[in-house]
C-alpha positions as CSV (number, residue, x, y, z in Angstrom):
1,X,-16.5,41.2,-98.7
2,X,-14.2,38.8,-100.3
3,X,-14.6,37.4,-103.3
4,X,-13.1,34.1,-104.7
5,X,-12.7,32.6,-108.3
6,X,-12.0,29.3,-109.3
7,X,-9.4,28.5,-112.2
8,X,-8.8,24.8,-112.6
9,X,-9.2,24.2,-116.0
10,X,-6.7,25.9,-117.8
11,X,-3.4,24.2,-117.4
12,X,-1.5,21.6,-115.2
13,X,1.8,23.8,-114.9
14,X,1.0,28.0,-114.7
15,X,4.4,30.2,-114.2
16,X,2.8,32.9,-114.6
17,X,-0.1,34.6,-114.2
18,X,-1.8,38.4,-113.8
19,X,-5.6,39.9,-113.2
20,X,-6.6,42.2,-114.7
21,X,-7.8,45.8,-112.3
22,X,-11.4,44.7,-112.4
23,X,-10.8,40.7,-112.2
24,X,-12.8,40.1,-115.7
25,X,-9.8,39.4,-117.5
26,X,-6.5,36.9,-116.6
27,X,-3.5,36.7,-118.3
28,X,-1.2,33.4,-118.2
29,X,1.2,31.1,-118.6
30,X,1.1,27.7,-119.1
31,X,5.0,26.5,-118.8
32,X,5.9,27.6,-122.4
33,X,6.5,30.8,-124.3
34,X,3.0,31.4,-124.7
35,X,0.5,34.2,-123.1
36,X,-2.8,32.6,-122.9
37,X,-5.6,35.8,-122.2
38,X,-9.3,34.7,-120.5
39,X,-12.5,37.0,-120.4
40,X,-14.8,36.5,-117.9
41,X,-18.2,35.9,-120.2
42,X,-21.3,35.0,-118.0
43,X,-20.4,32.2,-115.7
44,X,-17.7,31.0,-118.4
45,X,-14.1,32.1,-118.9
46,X,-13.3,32.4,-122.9
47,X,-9.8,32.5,-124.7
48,X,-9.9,36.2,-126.3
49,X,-6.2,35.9,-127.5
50,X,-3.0,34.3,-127.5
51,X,0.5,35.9,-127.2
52,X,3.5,33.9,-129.1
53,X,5.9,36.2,-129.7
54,X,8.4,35.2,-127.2
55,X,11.4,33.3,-127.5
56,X,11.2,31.8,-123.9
57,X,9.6,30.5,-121.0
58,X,7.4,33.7,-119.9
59,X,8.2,33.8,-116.1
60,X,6.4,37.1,-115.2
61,X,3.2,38.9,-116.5
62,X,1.9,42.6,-115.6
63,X,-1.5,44.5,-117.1
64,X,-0.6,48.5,-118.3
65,X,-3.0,50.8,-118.1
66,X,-3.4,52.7,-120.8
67,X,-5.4,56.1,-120.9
């Protein structure tokens, strides 16, 4: 069974962007040096945080696990 979400309200321009293992979380970028992080809450997605440490344009994003 496929499942498909919808994300067309966060930004115009995305270069960047990463699921997390279960799909409840994403992690993007919306064409600056910002990491914008979404939690799936209900039928809603939520901004839980927002990365701004880096100097740059973030053009790749990847989830660790860690144990």
């Amino acid at each position: 069974m496929s499942t498909t979400t919808f994300l067309n309200r966060f930004a115009i321009s995305i270069t960047a962007h990463a699921w997390n293992a279960d799909r409840t979380k994403i992690a993007l970028c919306p064409n600056n040096n910002e990491i914008e992080i979404y939690g799936k809450q209900q039928n809603e997605w939520v901004l839980e945080a927002t990365l701004r440490e880096h100097d740059a344009v973030v053009t790749s994003i990847d989830w660790v696990r860690f144990r």
